[in-house]
Every structure is written in C-alpha cells, then in structure tokens.
C-alpha positions as protocol buffer text, in pm:
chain_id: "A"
residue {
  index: 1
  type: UNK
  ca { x: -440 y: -1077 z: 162 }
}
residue {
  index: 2
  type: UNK
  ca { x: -402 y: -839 z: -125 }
}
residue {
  index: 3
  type: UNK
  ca { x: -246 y: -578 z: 137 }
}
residue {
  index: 4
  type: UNK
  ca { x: -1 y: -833 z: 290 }
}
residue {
  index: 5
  type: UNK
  ca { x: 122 y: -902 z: -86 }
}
residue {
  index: 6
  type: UNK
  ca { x: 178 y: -528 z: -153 }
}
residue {
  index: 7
  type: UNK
  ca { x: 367 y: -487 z: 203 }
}
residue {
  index: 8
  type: UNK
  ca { x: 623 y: -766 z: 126 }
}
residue {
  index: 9
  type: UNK
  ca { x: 675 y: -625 z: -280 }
}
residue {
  index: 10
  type: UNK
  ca { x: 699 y: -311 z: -176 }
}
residue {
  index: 11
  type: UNK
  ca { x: 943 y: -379 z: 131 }
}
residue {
  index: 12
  type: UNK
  ca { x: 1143 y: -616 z: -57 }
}
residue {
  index: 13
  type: UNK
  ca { x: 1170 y: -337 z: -347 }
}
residue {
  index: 14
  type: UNK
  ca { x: 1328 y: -117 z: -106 }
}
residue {
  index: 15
  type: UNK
  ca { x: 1574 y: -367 z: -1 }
}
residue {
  index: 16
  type: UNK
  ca { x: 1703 y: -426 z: -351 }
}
residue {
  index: 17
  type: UNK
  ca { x: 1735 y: -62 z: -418 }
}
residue {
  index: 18
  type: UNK
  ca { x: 1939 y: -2 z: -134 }
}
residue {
  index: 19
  type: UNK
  ca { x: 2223 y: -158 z: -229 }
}
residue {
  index: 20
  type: UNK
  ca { x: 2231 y: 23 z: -551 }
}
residue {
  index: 21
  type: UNK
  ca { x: 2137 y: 365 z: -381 }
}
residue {
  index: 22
  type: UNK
  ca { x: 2443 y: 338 z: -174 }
}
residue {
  index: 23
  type: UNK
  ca { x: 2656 y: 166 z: -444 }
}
residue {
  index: 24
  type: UNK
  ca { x: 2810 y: 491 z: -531 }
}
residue {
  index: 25
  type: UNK
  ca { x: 3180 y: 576 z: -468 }
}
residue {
  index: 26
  type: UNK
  ca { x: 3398 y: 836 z: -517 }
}
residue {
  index: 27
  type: UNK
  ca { x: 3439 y: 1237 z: -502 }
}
residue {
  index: 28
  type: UNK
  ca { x: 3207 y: 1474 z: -360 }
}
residue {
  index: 29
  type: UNK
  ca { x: 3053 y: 1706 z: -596 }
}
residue {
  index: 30
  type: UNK
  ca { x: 3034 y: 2062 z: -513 }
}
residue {
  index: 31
  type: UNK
  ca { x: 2735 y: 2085 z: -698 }
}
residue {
  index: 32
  type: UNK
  ca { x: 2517 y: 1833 z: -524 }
}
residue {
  index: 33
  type: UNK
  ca { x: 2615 y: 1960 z: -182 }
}
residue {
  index: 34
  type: UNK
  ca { x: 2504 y: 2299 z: -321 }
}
residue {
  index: 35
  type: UNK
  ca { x: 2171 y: 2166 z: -414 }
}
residue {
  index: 36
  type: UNK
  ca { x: 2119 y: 1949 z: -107 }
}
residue {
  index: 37
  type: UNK
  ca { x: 2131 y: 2293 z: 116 }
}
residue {
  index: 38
  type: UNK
  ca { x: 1900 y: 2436 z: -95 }
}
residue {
  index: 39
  type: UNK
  ca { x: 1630 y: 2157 z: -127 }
}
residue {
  index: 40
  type: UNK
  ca { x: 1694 y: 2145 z: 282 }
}
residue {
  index: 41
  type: UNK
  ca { x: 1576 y: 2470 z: 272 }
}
residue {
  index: 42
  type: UNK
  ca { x: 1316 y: 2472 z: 54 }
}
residue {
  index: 43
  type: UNK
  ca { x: 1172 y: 2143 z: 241 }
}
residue {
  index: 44
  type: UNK
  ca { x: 1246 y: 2314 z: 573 }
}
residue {
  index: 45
  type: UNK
  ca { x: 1020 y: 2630 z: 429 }
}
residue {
  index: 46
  type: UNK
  ca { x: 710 y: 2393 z: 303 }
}
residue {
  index: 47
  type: UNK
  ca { x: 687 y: 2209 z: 599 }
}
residue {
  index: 48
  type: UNK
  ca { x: 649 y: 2522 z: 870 }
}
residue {
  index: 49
  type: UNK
  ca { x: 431 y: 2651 z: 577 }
}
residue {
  index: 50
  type: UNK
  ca { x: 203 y: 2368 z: 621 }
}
residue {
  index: 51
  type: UNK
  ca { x: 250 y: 2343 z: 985 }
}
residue {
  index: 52
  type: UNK
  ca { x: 165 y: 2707 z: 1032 }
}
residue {
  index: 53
  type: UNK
  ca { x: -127 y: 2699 z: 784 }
}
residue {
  index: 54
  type: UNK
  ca { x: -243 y: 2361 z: 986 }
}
residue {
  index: 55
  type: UNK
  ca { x: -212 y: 2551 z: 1364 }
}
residue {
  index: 56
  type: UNK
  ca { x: -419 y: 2860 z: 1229 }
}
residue {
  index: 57
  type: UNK
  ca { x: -717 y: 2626 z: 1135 }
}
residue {
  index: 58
  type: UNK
  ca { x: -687 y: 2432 z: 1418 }
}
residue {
  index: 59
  type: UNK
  ca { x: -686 y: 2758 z: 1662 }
}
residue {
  index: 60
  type: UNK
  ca { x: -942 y: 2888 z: 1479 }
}
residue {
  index: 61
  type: UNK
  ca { x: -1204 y: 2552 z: 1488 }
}
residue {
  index: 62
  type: UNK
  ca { x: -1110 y: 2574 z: 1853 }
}
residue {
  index: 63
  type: UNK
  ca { x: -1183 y: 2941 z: 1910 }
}
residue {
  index: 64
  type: UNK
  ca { x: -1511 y: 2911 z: 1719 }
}
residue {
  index: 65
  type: UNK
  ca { x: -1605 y: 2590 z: 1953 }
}
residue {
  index: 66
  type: UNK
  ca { x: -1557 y: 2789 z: 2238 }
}
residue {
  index: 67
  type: UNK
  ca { x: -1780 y: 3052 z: 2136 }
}
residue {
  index: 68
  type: UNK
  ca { x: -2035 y: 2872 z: 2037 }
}
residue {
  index: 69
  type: UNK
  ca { x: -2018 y: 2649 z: 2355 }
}
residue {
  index: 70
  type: UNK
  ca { x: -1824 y: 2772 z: 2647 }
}
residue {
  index: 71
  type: UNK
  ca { x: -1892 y: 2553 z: 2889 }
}
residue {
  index: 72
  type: UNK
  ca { x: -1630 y: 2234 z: 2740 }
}
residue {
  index: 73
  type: UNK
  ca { x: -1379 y: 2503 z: 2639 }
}
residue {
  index: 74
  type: UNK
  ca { x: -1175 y: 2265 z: 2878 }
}
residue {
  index: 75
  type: UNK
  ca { x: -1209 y: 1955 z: 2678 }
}
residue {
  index: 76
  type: UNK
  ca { x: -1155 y: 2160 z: 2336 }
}
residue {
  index: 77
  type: UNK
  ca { x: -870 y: 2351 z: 2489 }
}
residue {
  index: 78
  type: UNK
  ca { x: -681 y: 2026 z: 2558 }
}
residue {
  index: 79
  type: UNK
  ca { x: -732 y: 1834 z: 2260 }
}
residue {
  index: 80
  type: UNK
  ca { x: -650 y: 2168 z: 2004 }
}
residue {
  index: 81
  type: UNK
  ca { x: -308 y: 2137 z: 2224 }
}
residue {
  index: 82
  type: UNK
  ca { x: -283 y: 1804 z: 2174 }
}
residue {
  index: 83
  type: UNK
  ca { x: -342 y: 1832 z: 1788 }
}
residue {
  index: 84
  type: UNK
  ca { x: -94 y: 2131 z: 1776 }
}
residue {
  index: 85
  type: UNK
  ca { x: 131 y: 1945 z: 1941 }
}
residue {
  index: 86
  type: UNK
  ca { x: 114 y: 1677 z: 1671 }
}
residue {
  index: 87
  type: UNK
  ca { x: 163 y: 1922 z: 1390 }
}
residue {
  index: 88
  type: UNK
  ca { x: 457 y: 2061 z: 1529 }
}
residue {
  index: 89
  type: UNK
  ca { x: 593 y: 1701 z: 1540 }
}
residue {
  index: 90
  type: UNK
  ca { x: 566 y: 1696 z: 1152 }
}
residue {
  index: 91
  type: UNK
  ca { x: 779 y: 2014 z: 1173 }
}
residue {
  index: 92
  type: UNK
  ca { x: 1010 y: 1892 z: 1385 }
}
residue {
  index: 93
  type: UNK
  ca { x: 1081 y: 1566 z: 1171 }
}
residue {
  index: 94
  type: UNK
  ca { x: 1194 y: 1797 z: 891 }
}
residue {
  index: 95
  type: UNK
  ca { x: 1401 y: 1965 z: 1051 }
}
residue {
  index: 96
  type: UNK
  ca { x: 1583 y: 1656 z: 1174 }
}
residue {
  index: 97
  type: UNK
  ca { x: 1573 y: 1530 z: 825 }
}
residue {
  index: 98
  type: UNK
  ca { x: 1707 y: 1823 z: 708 }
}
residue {
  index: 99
  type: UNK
  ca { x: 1992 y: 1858 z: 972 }
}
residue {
  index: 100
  type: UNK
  ca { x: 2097 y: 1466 z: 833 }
}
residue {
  index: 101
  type: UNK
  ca { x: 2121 y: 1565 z: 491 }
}
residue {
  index: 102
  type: UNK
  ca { x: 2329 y: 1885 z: 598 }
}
residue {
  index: 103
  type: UNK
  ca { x: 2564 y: 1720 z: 841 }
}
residue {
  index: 104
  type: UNK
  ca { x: 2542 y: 1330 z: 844 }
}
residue {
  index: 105
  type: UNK
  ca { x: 2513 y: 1318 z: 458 }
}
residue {
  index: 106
  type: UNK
  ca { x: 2478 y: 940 z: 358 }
}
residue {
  index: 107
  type: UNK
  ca { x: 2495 y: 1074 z: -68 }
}
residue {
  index: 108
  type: UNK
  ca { x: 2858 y: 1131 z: 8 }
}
C-alpha cells in the first residue's frame, strides 16, 4: 500500500513540474548551450568509465570461473556476454541522452 502511495505522489509530482519545466520562453543563451556540451561530455566520460570499469570485473569473474572450473566455461562464457551486453546498454543510453541534449534540445 505504502509503495502504491509513493508511485502516484511521486508521478503526479512530475506531472506538475512539467509544465513549469517547459514554461520557459524566449532567447537562447550562449552560455547554457556552452555548458550543456560540456556536461554531455562529462556524462558521456562517467558513463564508459563505469561501463569499462563494470566489463573488466565482469571478464575477470569470468576468466577466474573458467580456471577454476573448465568444464561449464560454456555456460559462464554466455552469460558474461550476456551481462556485457547489458552494460554496454547503460552506455549506449547515454550516449542517446547525450545526442538529445546536443541536437533535439527541449531547454531551448
């Protein structure tokens, strides 16, 4: 119940902000496009930080399983593919987020 009731306050607070959020009219400031290309950037940077960071301990849990085990280096070879696969995903969703705030800019 108590989960339901923090869905719907915390969806509806999003609604309401919205509208305010995209209230704004007027100019474009050279400034904030200035700064959105460098926090694109700097996001960009984190996340294949993270990703890359992720991948190494992942390859090296599954290099260490086969070792230790050879005989399912099968099964571990297909899921640490299927788990890198997943963490490139995250990369990949910031650099589509990225490319929106570069090019499809809703702030202006």
């Amino acid at each position: 119940m108590r989960k339901g009731l923090l869905i719907v306050l915390n969806t509806a607070a999003l609604v309401f902000a919205a509208g305010a959020a995209f209230a704004a009219e007027g100019a474009v400031d050279p400034g904030v496009v200035s700064m959105i290309a460098i926090a694109t950037a700097i996001g960009m940077g984190l996340a294949a930080l993270g990703c890359g960071i992720g991948m190494g301990f992942g390859l090296k849990g599954a290099c260490e399983g086969t070792a230790r085990n050879p005989d399912v280096s099968g099964k571990i070879t297909v899921t640490m593919l299927i788990g890198l696969a997943m963490i490139e995903s995250l990369a990949i969703y910031t650099l589509v987020v990225d490319l929106i705030l570069l090019f499809a800019n809703p702030y202006m």
